[in-house]
C-alpha positions in Angstrom: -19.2 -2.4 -9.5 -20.1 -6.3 -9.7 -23.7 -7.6 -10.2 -25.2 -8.5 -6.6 -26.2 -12.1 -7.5 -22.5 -12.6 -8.8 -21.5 -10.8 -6.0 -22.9 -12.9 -3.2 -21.0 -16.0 -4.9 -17.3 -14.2 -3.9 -15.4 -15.3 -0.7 -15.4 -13.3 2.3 -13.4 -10.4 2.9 -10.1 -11.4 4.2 -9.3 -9.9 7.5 -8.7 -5.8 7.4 -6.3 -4.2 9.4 -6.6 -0.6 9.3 -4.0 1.7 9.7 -4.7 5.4 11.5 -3.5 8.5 13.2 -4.8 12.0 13.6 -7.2 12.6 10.1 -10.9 12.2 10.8 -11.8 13.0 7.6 -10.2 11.5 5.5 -10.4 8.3 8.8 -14.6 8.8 8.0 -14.3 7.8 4.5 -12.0 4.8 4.4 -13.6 3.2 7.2 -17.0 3.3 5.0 -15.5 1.8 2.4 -14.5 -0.9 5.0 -18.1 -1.2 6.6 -19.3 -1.9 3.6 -17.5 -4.8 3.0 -18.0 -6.3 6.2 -14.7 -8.1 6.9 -15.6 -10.7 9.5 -11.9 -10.1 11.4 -10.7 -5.9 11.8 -8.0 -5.2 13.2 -7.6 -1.7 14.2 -3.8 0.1 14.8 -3.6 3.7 15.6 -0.5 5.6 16.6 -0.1 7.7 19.9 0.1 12.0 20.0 3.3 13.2 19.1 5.3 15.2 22.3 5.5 18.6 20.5 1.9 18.0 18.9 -0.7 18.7 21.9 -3.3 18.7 19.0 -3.0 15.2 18.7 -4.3 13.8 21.6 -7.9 15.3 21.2 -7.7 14.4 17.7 -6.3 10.5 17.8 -9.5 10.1 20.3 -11.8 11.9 18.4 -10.7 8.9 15.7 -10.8 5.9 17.8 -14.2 6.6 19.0 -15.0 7.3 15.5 -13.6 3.8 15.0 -15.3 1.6 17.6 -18.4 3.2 17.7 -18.8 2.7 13.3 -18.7 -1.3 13.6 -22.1 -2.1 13.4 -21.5 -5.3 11.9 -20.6 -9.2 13.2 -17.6 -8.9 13.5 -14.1 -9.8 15.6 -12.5 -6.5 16.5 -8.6 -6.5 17.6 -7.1 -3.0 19.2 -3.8 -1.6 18.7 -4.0 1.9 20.3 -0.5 3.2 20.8 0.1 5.4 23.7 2.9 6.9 23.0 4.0 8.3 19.3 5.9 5.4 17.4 6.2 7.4 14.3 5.5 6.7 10.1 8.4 4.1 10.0 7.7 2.0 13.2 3.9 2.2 13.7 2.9 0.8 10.5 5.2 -2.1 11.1 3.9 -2.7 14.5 0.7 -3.1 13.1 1.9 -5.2 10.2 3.8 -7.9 12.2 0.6 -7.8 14.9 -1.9 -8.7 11.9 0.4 -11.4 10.3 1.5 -12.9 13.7 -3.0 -13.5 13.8 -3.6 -14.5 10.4 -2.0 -16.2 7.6 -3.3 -13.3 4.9 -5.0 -9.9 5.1 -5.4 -6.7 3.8 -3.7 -3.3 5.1 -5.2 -0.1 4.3 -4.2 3.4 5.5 -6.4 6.3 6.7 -5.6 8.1 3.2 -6.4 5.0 0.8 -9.7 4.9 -0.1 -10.6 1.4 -2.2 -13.2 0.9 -4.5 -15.6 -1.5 -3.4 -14.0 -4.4 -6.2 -10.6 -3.8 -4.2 -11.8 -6.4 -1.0 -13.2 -8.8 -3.5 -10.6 -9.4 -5.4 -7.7 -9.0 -2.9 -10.1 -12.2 -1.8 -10.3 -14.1 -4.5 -5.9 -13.4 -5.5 -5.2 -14.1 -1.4 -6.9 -17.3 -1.8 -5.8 -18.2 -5.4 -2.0 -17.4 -4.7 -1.6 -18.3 -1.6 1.0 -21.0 -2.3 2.8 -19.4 -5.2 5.9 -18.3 -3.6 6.9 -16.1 -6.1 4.1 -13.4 -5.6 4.6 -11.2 -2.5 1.8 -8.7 -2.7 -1.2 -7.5 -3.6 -1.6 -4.0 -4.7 -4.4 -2.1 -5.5 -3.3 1.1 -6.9 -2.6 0.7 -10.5 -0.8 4.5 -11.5 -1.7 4.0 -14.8 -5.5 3.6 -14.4 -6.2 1.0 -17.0 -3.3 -1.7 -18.2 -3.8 -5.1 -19.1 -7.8 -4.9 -19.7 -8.0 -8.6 -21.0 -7.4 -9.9 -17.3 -8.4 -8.6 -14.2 -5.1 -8.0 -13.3 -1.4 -8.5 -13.9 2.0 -9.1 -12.3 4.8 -6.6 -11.7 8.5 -6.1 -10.0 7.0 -2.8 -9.0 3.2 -1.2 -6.9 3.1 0.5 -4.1 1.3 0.4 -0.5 -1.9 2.2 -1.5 -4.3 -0.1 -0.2 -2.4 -4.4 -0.7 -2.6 -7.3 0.8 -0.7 -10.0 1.3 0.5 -13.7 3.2 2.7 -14.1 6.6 4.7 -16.2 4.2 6.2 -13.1 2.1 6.2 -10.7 5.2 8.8 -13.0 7.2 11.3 -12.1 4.6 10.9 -8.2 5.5 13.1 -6.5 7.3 13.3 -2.5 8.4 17.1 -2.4 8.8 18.2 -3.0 5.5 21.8 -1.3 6.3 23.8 -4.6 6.4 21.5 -5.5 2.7 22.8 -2.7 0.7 25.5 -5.2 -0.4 27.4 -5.4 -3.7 26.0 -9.1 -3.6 22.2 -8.6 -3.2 22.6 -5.6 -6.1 24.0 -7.8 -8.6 21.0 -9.7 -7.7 18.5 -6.9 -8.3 20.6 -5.9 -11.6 19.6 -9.0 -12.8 16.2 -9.5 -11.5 15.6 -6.0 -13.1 17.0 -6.8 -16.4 17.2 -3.1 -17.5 20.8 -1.3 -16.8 18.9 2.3 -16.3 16.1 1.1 -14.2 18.3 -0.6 -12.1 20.6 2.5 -11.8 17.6 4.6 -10.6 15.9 2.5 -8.6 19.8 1.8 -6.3 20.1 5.6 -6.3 16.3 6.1 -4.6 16.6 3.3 -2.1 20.2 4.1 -1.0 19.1 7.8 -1.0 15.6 7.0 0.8 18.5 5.0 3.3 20.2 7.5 3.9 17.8 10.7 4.0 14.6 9.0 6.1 15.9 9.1 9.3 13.7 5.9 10.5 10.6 7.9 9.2 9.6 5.3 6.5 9.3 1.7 6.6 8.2 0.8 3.0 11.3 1.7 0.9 12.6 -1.6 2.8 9.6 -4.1 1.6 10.3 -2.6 -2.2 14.2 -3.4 -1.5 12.8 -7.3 -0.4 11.3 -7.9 -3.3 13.2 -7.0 -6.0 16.1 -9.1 -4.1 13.5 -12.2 -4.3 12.4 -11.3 -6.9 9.1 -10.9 -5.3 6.5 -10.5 -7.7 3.1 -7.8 -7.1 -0.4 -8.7 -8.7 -1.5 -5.3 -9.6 -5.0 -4.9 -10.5 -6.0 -3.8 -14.4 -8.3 -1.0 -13.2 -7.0 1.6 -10.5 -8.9 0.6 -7.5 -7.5 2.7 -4.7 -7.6 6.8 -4.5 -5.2 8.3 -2.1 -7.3 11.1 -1.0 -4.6 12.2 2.0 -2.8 14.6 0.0 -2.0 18.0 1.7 -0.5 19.6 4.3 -0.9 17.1 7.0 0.3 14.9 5.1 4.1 13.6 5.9 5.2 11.8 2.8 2.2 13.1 0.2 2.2 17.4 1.0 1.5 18.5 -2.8 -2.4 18.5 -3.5 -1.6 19.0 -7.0 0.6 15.5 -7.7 -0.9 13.6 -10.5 -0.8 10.8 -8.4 -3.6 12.7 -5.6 -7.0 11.3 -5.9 -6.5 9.0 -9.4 -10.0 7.7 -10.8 -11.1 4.1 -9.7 -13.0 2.1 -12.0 -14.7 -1.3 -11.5 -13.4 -5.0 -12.2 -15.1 -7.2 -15.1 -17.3 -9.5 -13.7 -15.0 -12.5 -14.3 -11.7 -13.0 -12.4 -8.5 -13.5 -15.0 -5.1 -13.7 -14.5 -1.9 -14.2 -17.1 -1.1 -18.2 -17.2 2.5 -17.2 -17.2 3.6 -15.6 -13.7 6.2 -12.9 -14.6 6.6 -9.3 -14.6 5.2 -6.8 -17.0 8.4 -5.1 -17.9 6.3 -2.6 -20.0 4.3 -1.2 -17.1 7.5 -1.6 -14.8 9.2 0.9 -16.7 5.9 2.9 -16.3 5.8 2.8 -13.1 9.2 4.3 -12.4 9.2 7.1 -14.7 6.0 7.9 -12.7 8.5 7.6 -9.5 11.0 10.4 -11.3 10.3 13.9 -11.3 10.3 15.4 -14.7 12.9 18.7 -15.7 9.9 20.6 -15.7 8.8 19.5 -12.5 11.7 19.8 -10.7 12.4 23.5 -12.6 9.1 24.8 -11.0 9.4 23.0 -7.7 12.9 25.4 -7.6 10.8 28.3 -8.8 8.9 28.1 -5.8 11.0 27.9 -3.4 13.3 30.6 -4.6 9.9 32.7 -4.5 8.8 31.6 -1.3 
């Protein structure tokens, strides 16, 4: 964790919009995380019950009251209570669009992505920094691979995910959730060279048309992953892992398998002293990392068919 004194010289927490839905638990802890750093602006989305879910109505109140009742700071609180069920693809994208369309660059966290407390001062101090560089599109502050990069405090990437980022209105105008008219021979050849790597560029076509095709509208960040590598819309990913994604289970839509290696990774703290690469281009070590982590080994895949046959 940073010294206090150094502490109290960092800017303030950028504005927090937090995403829920029916998990107090897992609801209880995240919004600590967030009390503690005090962000002067909160934005609050929650989605409505689900029709064949009459469970959810007691429970999605049972978090919002949770919710407003925690604030017990100064603070400018905004309300997007849903009341009827928008779902995982549409939801989170109404409560994206609502914070950009307020503010020019915050932080989105989800009920299931608990940050370390370095996470809000450093999406800070890289909001505020990069704000005008174009070429980076997000901030993201799980980093799969726990430590990468240690002589700066954090690096830049093609690839990271939506555990816990931030970001500017500027990059999030260029998303869009129907990507159907994108999937283009055009805007590939574009990623195939972006990527600069044949195989990753086969796998990553194959899991975006498949995610396309398979998600039904139950998923809206396969499409903000798509954006970027047509833009070639860089992510500053943190050196140490500073979000946990301690949602993993059975109520859990996308993240069922408590035993993923990727449920609950360690955090660690930032050095004290902010550091970035001079040069702004993507790791292509980690980036190949980061997508083998995104492919399910033989083995895997062998005792995931195991199961089922036994089940």
């Amino acid at each position: 964790m940073f010294d206090a004194s150094i502490g109290d010289s960092f800017r303030e927490c950028p504005p927090v919009l937090f995403i829920t839905f029916n998990r107090i638990d897992t609801t209880r802890k995240v919004f600590q995380a967030i009390r503690q750093a005090k962000p002067s602006r909160l934005y609050l989305a929650s989605d409505g019950p689900r029709p064949s879910h009459p469970e959810d109505a007691e429970k999605i109140c049972q978090v919002r009251d949770h919710l407003v009742a925690s604030v017990d700071w100064q603070c400018e609180i905004h309300i997007l209570f849903q009341e009827t069920n928008l779902g995982c693809k549409d939801a989170p994208i109404a409560g994206i669009n609502w914070l950009f369309e307020n503010e020019e660059a915050g932080i989105i966290l989800e009920d299931d992505c608990l940050p370390h407390p370095d996470f809000f001062p450093f999406c800070a101090e890289v909001l505020n920094r990069y704000k005008d560089c174009e070429e980076i599109y997000a901030i993201c502050g799980t980093n799969i691979k726990a430590r990468w990069k240690e002589e700066y405090s954090g690096f830049f990437s093609l690839m990271g995910g939506n555990w816990g980022w931030a970001s500017w209105r500027r990059a999030w105008g260029h998303y869009r959730s129907d990507i159907t008219d994108d999937l283009n021979d055009a805007n590939w050849s574009v990623i195939a060279k972006n990527l600069e790597n044949a195989r990753i560029y086969r796998c990553i076509r194959k899991m975006i048309e498949s995610n396309a095709a398979s998600m039904n509208g139950d998923a809206w960040d396969y499409q903000w992953f798509f954006r970027r590598l047509i833009d070639n819309g860089l992510s500053l990913i943190p050196s140490r892992n500073l979000i946990s994604n301690i949602g993993f289970g059975e109520d859990s839509t996308h993240t069922s398998d408590p035993t993923s290696s990727m449920s609950k990774l360690p955090v660690d703290a930032l050095p004290v002293t902010f550091s970035f690469p001079d040069i702004i281009k993507p790791d292509r070590t980690f980036d190949h990392f980061y997508l083998e982590s995104l492919q399910p080994s033989f083995i895997s895949k062998v005792f995931s068919k195991l199961k089922a046959i036994l089940s």
